[in-house]
C-alpha positions as CSV (number, residue, x, y, z in Angstrom):
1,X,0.0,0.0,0.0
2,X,2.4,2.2,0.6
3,X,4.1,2.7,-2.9
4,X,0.4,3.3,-3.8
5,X,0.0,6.3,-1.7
6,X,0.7,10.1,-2.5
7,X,-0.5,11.6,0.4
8,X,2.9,12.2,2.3
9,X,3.9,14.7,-0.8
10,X,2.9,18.1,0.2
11,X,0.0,19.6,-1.5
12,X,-1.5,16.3,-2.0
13,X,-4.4,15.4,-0.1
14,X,-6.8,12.3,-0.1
15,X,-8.9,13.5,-2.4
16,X,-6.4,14.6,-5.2
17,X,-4.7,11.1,-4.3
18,X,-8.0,8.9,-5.5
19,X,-8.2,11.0,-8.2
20,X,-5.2,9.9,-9.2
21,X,-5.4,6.5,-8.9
22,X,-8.8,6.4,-10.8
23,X,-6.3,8.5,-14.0
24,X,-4.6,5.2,-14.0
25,X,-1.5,6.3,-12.1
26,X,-1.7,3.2,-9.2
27,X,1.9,3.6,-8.0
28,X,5.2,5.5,-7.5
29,X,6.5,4.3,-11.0
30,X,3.1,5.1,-12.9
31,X,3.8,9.2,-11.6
32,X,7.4,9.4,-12.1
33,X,6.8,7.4,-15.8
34,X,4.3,9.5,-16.8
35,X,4.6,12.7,-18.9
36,X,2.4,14.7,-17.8
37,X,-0.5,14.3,-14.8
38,X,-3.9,16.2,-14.9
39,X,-3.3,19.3,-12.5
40,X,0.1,19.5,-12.1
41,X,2.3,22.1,-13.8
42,X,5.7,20.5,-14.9
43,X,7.1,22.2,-12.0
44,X,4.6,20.6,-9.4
45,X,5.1,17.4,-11.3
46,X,9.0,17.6,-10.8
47,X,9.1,18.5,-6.9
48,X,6.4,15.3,-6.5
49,X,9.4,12.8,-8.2
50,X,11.5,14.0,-6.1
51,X,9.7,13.4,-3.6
52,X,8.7,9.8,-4.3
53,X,12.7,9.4,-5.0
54,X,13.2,10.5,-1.7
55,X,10.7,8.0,-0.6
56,X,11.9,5.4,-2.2
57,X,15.0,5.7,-0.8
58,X,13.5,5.6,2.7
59,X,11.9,2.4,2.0
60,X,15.3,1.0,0.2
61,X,17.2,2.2,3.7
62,X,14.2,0.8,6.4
63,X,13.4,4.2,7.4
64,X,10.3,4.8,8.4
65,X,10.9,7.8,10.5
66,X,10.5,9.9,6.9
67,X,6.7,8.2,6.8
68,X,6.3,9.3,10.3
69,X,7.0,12.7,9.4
70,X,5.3,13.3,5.9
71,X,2.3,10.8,6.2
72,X,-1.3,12.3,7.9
73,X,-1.6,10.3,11.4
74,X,-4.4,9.0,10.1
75,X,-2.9,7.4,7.1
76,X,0.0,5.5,9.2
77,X,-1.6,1.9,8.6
78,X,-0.6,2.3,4.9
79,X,3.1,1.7,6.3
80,X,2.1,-1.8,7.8
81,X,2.2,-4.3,5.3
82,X,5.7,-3.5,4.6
83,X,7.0,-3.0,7.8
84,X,5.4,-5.9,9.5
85,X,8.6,-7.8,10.4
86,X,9.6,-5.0,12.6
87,X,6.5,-4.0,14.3
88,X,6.6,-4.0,17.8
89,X,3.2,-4.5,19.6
90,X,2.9,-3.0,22.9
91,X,0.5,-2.7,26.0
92,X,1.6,-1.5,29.6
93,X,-0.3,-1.9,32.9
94,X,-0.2,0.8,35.7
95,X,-1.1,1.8,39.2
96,X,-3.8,4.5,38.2
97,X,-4.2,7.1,35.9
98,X,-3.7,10.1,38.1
99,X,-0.3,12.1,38.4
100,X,2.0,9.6,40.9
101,X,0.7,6.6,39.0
102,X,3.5,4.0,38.3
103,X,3.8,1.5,35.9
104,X,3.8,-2.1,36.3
105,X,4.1,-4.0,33.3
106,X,4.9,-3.1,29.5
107,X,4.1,-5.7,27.2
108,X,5.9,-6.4,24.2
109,X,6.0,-8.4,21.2
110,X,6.4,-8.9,17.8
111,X,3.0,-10.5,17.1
112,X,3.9,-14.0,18.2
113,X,6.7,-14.2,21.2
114,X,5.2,-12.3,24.3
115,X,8.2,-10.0,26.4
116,X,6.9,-8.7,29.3
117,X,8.5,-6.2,31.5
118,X,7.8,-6.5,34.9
119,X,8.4,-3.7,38.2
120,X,10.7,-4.7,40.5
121,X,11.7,-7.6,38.2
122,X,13.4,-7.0,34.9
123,X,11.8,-3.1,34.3
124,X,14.7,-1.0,32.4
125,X,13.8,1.8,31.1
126,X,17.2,2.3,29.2
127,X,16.6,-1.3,27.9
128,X,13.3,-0.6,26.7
129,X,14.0,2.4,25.1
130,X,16.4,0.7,23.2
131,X,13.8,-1.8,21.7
132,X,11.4,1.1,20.8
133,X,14.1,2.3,18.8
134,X,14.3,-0.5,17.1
135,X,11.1,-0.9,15.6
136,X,9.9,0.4,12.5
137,X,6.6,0.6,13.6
138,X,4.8,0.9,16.6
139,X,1.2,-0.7,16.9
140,X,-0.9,0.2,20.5
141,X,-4.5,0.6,21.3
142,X,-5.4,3.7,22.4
143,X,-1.8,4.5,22.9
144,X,-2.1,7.9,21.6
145,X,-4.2,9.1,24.9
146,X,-2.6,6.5,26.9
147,X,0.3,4.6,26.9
148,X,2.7,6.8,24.8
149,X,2.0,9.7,27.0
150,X,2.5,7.5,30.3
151,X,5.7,5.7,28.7
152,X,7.1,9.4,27.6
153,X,7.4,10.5,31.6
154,X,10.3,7.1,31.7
155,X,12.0,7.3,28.1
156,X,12.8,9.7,25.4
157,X,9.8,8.1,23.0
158,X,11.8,7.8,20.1
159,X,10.6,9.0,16.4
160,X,9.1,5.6,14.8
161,X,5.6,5.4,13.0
162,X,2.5,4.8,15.4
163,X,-0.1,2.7,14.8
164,X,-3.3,3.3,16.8
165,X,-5.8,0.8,16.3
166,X,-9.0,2.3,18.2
167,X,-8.6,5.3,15.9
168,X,-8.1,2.5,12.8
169,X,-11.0,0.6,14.1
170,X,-13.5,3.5,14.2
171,X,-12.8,4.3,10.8
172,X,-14.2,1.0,9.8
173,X,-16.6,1.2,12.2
174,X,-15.3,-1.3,14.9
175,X,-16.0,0.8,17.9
176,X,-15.4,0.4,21.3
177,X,-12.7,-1.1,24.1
178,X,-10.3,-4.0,23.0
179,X,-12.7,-6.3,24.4
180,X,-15.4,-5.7,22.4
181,X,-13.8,-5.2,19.1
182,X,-12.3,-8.8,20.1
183,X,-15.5,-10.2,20.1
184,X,-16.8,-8.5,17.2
185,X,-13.9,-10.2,15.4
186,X,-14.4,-13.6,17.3
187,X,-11.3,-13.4,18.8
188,X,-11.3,-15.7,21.9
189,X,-9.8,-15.6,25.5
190,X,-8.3,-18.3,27.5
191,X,-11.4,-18.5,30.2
192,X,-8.9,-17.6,32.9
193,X,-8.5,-14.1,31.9
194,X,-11.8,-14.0,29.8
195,X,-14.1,-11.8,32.3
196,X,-11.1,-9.4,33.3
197,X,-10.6,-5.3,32.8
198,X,-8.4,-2.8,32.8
199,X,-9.4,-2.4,36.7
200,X,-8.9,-6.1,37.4
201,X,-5.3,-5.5,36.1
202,X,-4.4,-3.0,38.9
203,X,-6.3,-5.4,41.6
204,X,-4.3,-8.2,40.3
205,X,-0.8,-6.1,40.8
206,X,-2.0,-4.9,44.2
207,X,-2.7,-8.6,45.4
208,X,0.7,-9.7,44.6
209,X,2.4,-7.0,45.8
210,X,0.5,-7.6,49.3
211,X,0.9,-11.0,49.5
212,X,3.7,-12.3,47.5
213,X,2.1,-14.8,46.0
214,X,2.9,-15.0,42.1
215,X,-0.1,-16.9,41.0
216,X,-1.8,-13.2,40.6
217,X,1.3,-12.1,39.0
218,X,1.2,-14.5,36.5
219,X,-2.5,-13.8,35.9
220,X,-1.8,-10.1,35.4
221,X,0.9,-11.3,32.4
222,X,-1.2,-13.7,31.1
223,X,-3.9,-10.8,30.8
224,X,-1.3,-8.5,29.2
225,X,-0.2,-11.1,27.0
226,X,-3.3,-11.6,25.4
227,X,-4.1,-8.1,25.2
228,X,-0.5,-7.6,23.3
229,X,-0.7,-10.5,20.8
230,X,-4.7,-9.7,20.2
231,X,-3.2,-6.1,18.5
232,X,-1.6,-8.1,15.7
233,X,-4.5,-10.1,15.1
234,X,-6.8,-6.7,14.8
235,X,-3.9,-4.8,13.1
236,X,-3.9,-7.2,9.9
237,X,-7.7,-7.2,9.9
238,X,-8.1,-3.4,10.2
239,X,-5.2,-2.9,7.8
240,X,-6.5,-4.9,5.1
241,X,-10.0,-3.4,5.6
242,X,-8.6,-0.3,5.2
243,X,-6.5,-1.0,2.1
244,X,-9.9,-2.1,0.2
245,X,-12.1,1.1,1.8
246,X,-9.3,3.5,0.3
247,X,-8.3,2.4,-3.0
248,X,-10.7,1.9,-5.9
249,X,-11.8,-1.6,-6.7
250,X,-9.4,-1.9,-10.0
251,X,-6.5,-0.6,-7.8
252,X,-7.1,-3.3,-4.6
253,X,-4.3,-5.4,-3.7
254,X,-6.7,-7.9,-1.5
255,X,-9.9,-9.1,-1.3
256,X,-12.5,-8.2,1.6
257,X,-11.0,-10.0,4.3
258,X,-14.7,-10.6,6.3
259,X,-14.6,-11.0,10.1
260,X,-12.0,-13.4,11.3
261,X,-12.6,-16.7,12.2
């Protein structure tokens, strides 16, 4: 999708974009092939090649920091699909949302393994910075409001793409909490952790710190966990659904993907 998209050139918007996919000009190499392109002057026309020449050689150098700058917020899924081998998914746990709030756990993961970082465990905020460098992309839900602003009190938040799936969902009309798009999509949880909340999470913490015992702390991660590997699940629906809502039908690269199963 992303070699398809024009919107990270200045004084292209989404509308002038469509329009130019329904002219016929579908990718990067279609615009800078072409001659001449309906409503743009050959000097308008030169600065957008050299534009998509810079971009190409963001993509050929994994850098998807110049995406993050050029593309509209909202238009950061288009960046997925290629980048999907260095996503990092993330979730974090804390004591409360009010000002000496703490946190307790950050999830991580790359879709699959689960890497949990734990208070008073193995918490380094130096190391974990370091692994949100990393990534190419970064995939949350509701981590614009949340846990971005929470994490950016501990680390320098490094400049990487954001992905923010409740603002992705709503746009194609899956509304609500994580739980409940889960269950729109028929995504299951093991029945251990099934019936728990975000305020089950902070009871769960506060039980293990009181008593020691680690069979709540292992139900807290195993909570986390699910809500961290869920977001890749819901990030290659919501992407693909996405992908066929933007482009026109003799431009889509997939099929309707339908709700998973």
């Amino acid at each position: 999708m992303i070699r398809k998209s024009f919107a990270f050139i200045d004084g292209i918007g989404i509308r002038k974009e469509r329009n130019l996919w329904k002219s016929g000009i579908e990718d990067w190499d279609a615009f800078i092939s072409a001659k001449r392109i309906l409503g743009f002057s050959d000097s308008r026309k030169a600065y957008a090649d050299r534009q998509i020449h810079a971009a190409k050689k963001a993509l050929f150098e994994n850098d998807s920091s110049f995406f993050a700058r050029k593309l509209p917020s909202s238009e950061v899924w288009r960046l997925y699909e290629h980048f999907k081998d260095e996503t990092l998914f993330l979730d974090i746990e804390t004591t409360g949302v009010w000002k000496n709030s703490a946190i307790t756990v950050v999830g991580l993961s790359d879709g699959y393994d689960f890497r949990p970082m734990i208070k008073g465990v193995n918490l380094d905020f130096g190391r974990l910075q370091q692994q949100l460098s990393a990534c190419k992309l970064l995939v949350t839900f509701n981590g614009s409001s949340f846990d971005l602003p929470f994490l950016s009190k501990y680390v320098k938040m490094p400049e990487v793409a954001h992905l923010d799936l409740k603002h992705a969902c709503a746009r194609i009309s899956l509304k609500g909490g994580l739980k409940e798009i889960e269950r729109t999509l028929g995504l299951s949880r093991t029945p251990l952790v099934d019936g728990l909340h975000g305020g089950d999470a902070l009871t769960l913490w506060r039980m293990f710190r009181v008593t020691g015992d680690d069979y709540y702390l292992k139900l807290l991660l195993q909570y986390n966990e699910e809500d961290t590997i869920n977001l890749r699940l819901i990030a290659d629906f919501a992407v693909k659904e996405l992908c066929n809502r933007t482009l026109p039908l003799e431009v889509k690269p997939f099929i309707s993907p339908g709700i998973l199963q």
